[in-house]
Backbone as JSON, one array per atom type, in Angstrom:
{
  "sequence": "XXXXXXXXXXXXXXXXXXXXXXXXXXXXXXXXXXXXXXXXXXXXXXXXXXXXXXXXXXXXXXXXXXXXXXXXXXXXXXXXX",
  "N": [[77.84, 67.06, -15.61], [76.19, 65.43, -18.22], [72.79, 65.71, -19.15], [71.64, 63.65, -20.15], [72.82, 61.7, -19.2], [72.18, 62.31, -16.52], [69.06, 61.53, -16.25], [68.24, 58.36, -17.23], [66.8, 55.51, -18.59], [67.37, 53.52, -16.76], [67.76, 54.72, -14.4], [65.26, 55.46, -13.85], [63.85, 53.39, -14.04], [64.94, 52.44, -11.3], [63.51, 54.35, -9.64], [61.28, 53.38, -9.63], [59.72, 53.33, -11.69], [57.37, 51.7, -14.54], [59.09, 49.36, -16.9], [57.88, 50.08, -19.93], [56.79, 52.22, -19.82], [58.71, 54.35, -18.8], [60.58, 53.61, -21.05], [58.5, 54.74, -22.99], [58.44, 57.67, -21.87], [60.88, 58.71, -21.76], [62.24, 59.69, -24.18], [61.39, 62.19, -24.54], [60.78, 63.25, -22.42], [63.38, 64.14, -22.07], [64.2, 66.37, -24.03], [61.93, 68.06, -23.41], [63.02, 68.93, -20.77], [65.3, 70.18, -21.37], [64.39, 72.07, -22.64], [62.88, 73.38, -20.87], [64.37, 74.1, -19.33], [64.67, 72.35, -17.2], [67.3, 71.41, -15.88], [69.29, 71.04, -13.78], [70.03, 68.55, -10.91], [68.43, 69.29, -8.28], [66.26, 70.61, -9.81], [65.33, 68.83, -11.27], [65.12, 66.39, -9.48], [62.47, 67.94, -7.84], [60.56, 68.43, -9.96], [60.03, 65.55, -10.75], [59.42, 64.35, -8.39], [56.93, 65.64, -7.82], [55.45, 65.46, -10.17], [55.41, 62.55, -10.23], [54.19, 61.61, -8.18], [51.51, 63.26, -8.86], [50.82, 61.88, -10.45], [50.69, 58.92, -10.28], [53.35, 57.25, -10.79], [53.12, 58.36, -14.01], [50.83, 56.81, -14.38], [48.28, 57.65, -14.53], [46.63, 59.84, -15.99], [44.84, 61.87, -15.94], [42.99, 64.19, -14.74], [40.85, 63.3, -12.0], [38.1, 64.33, -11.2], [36.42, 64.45, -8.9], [35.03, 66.03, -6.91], [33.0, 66.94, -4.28], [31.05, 69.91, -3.72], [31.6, 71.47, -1.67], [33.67, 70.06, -0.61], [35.56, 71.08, -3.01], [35.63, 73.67, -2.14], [36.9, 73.66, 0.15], [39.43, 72.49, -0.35], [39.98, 74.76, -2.21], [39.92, 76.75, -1.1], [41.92, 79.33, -0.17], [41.81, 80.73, -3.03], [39.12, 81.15, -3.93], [36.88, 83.76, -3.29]],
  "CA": [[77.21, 65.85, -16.09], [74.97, 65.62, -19.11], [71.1, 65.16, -19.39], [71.39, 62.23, -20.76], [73.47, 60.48, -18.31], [71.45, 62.17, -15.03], [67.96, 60.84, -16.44], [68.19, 57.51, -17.63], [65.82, 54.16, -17.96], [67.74, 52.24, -15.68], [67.18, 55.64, -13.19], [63.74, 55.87, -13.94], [63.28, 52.3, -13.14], [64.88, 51.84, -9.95], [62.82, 55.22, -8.97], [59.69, 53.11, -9.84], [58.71, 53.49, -13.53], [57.51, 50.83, -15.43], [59.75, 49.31, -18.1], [57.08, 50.27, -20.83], [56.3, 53.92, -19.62], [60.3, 54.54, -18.84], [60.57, 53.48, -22.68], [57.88, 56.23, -23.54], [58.79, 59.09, -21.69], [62.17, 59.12, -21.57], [62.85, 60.73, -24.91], [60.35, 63.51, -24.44], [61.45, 64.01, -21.02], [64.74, 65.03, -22.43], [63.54, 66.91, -24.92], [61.41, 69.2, -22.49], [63.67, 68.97, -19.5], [66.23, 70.65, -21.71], [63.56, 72.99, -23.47], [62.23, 74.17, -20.1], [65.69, 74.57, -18.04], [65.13, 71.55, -15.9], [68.76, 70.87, -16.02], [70.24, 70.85, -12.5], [69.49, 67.74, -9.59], [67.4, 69.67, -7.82], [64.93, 70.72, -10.36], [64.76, 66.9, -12.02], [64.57, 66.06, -8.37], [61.64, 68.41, -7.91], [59.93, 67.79, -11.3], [59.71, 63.55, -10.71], [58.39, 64.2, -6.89], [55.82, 66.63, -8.33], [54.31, 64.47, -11.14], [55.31, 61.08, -10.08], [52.94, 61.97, -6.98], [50.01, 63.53, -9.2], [50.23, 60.82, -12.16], [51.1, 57.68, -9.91], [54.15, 57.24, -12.14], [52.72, 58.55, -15.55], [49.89, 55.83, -15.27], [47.14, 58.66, -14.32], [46.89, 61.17, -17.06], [43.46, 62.75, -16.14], [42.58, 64.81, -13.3], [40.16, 63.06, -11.53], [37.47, 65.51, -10.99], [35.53, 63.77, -8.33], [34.81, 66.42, -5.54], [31.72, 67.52, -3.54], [30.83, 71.49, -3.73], [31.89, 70.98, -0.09], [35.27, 69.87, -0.95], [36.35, 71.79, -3.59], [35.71, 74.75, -1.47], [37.82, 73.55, 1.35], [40.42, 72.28, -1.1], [40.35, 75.92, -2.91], [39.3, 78.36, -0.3], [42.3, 80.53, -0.66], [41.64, 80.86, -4.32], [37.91, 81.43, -3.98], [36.42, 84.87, -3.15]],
  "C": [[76.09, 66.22, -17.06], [73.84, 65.41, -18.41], [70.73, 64.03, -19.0], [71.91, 61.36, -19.88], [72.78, 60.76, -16.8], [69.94, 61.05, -15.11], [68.33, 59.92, -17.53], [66.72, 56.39, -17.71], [65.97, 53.72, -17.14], [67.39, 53.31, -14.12], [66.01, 55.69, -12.69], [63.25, 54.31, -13.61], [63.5, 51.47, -11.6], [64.2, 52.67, -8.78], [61.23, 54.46, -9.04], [58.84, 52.79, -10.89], [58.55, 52.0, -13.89], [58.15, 51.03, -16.62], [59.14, 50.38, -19.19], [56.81, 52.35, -20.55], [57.92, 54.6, -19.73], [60.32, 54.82, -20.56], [59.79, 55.31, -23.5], [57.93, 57.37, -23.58], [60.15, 59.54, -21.89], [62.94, 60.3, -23.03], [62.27, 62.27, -25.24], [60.43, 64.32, -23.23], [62.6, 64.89, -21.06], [64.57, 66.0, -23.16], [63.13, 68.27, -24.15], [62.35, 69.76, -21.56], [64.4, 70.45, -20.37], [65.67, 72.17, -22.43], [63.28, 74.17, -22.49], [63.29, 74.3, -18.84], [65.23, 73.48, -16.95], [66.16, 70.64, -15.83], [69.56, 70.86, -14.77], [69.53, 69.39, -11.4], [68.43, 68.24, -9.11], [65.99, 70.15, -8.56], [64.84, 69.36, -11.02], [64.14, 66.66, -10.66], [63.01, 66.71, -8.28], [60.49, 67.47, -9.25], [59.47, 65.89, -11.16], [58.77, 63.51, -9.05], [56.97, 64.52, -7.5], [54.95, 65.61, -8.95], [54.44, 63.01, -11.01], [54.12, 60.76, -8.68], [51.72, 62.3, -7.55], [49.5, 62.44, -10.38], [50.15, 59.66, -12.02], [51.89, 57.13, -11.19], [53.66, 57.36, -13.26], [51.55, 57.83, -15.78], [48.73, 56.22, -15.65], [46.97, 59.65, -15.1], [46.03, 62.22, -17.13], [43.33, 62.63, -14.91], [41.14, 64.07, -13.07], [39.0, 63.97, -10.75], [36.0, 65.46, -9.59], [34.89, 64.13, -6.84], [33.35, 66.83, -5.49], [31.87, 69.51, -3.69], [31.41, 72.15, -3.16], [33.5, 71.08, -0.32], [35.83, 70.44, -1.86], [36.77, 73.0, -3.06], [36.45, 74.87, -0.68], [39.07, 73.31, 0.43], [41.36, 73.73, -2.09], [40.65, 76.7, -2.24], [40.58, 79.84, -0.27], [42.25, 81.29, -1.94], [40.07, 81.3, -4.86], [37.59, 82.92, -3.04], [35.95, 84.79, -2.31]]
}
């Protein structure tokens, strides 16, 4: 199966997307997907959990940077020294 026929609008909107964002990403999605080998089910699958979870469907585009000293530390601590 193509690309083009796994990721669709009509896919991307019964997963959640708004019309208007669907519209936007979709030809840039393909574009990349295909650029960066995310060509099988399981990595699209992957890939849409991933950022449809950190972007609340695409609407979030900026990391919210809004932790305590406290909390970043607990949030990092394997990554911190």
């Amino acid at each position: 199966m193509k690309l083009e026929e796994i990721v669709t609008k009509k896919r991307m909107m019964q997963f959640g997307f708004q019309e208007s964002i669907a519209d936007s990403y979709l030809p840039h999605l393909l574009k990349y997907f295909d650029q960066f080998q995310i060509n099988t089910s399981l990595r699209i699958s992957h890939f849409f959990g991933q950022t449809v979870k950190e972007s609340v469907f695409f609407t979030k585009l900026v990391e919210g940077l809004n932790y305590t000293p406290e909390g970043l530390l607990e949030n990092f601590k394997t990554r911190v020294g």
